[in-house]
Steps between C-alpha positions, in 0.01 A plus 500: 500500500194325573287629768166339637230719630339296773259551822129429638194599235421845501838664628545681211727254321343610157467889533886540588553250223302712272655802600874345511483360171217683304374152371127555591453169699177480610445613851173459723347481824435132498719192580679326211476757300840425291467118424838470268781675536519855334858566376622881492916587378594866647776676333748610849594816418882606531637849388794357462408356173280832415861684533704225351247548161553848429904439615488206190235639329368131503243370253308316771493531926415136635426513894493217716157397627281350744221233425212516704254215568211576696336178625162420616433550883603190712205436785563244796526133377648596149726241554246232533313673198333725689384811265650432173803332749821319368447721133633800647748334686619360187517863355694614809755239449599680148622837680818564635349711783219577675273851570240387742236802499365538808214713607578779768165704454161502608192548219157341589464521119766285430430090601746371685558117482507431904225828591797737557831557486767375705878480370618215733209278404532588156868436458472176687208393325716526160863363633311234660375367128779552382738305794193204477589536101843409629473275696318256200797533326814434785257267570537278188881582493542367871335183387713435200842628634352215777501222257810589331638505824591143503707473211626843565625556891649843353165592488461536842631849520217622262259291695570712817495816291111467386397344805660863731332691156181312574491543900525877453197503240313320756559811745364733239854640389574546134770340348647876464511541837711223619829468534732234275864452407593612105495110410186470671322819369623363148314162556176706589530674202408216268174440699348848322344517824221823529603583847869535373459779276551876641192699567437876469192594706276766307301652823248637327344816658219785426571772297489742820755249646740530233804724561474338910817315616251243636136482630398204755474324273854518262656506841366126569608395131884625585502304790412155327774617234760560755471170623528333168726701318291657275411842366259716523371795273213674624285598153149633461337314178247790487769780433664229267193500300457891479866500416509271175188737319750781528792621318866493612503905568166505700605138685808656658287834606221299652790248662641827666139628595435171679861511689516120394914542370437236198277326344395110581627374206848654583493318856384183338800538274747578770390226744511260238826571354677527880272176601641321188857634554467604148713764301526653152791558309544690118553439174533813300528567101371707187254179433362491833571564893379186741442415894577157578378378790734254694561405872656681724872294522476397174846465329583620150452182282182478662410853402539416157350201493181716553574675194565170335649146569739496227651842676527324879650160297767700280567748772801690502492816686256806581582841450327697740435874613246581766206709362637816723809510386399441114277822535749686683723454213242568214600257283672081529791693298532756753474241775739236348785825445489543905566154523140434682401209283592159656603174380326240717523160535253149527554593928381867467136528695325724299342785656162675463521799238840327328484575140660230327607401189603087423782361326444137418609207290237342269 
């Protein structure tokens, strides 16, 4: 999974970046502070596997991960080339989904881009770059779906798809938050349009904010998500920070001392795997034990097709055993004599936690 950090200068994209990924992006108190993209892979941890190892006794433990770009703040007329403009809206296009930062905290000692912070105007002042962004592009498409019109009157259907696509962009709605037919949600799809992709909002708070519900501020941010369909984790990049210098042992006591339930990595992970309708299923052995990260629906050829194309190509069947019932049983010997190990088809929907193992032709 590909996830872009986004949000106005000086929101705190970098610190929770830092803290998230341990990369040591440069974070300061001035505008344009990150000019190219930094690039941070975090291992998503899943004691599954960590049981699964010492159940194998596995050579190697491969987890699943999570790559991280944080890119440089967008101001008001980035997509005229405003700032360092259309660059980072290039570097947006790249992720499959979106974490726009968003400041919910007051610090005189911290600049903020418009003199102070105000969620609504800082969320609009982003989607609205990022619709005008948009709009360049259906733009274009109208005009050439236009000409090819007139050899093509089949086209017509496609025509009246971009130009209802383009009328909501004009109203300031995201492409995300309107409503199309399957076909026509497909034909969106090949636009790679910014306003299409599913956003987490990171409200980020003080550290004396942190284990609140809301403040005044988080409270506006869940509103604007409601209405769009998007999520929300409230996360304070401070406490992030303080948590990455410590160890795993004193992280979870200071997590409980600050009543905040998990870490913001741990949200970030969560939101992103539920916004991306993403699940993980297992492949388990002496040489190694695996997550493989797949979409939620996902049938079995496609499964393996993660694992390898030849496997999704040559496919045969899947035998599978949920991870519960494998440990319940102790061992896949134990577990196939009860009869709990199934033979499934290329119409089986693979479910999250399925340990699997592939039969296939070459």
């Amino acid at each position: 999974m590909k996830i872009g950090i986004v949000g106005l200068p000086n929101v705190g994209k970098s610190t929770l970046f830092n803290a998230v990924t341990k990369a040591g992006a440069e974070a300061a108190n001035y505008p344009f502070c990150t000019i190219e993209p930094n690039v941070g892979v975090v291992t998503v941890p899943d004691e599954r596997l960590d049981v699964l190892h010492k159940l194998y006794d596995s050579k190697k433990t491969i987890y699943t991960t999570i790559e991280f770009f944080d890119i440089a703040g967008l101001v008001k007329g980035a997509s005229k080339g405003e700032g360092l403009g259309n660059k980072f809206l290039g570097h947006i296009r790249e992720a499959y989904a979106i974490v726009h930062v968003v400041r919910c905290f007051e610090d005189p000692n911290v600049v903020h881009v418009s003199g102070s912070p105000d969620p609504a105007s800082d969320i609009e002042t982003i989607n609205l770059e990022l619709i005008f962004s948009d709009l360049e592009i259906l733009d274009r498409r109208i005009d050439k779906t236009q000409k090819a019109l007139k050899g093509d009157k089949n086209l017509q259907k496609e025509l009246d798809v971009l130009k209802k696509l383009k009328a909501g962009l004009e109203s300031g709605l995201p492409a995300r938050s309107q409503e199309f037919s399957e076909d026509e949600d497909a034909l969106i799809g090949t636009l790679d349009l910014l306003t299409s992709k599913p956003v987490i909002y990171a409200a980020n708070v003080a550290e004396a904010d942190a284990a609140l519900a809301d403040n005044a501020y988080t409270a506006k941010v869940r509103e604007i998500a409601d209405v769009e369909g998007a999520d929300v984790v409230v996360i304070s990049a401070k406490v992030e920070a303080e948590l990455a210098e410590l160890e795993d042992d004193e992280k979870e006591i200071f997590i409980e001392e600050l009543g905040i339930g998990e870490s913001g990595l741990d949200k970030l992970i969560k939101a992103s795997s539920h916004l991306l309708r993403m699940i993980s299923f297992l492949t388990a052995g002496a040489p190694e034990v695996r997550a493989w990260t797949i979409r939620r629906g996902a049938k079995a050829p496609e499964a393996a097709g993660k694992i390898h194309s030849d496997f999704e190509k040559g496919f045969i069947r899947a035998e599978t055993i949920s991870y519960e019932n494998l440990i319940a049983c102790g061992s896949l010997a134990a577990a196939r004599e009860k009869g709990l190990i199934r033979s499934e088809g290329k119409e089986y929907v693979v479910k999250d936690g399925d340990v699997i193992h592939f039969l296939f032709n070459v």
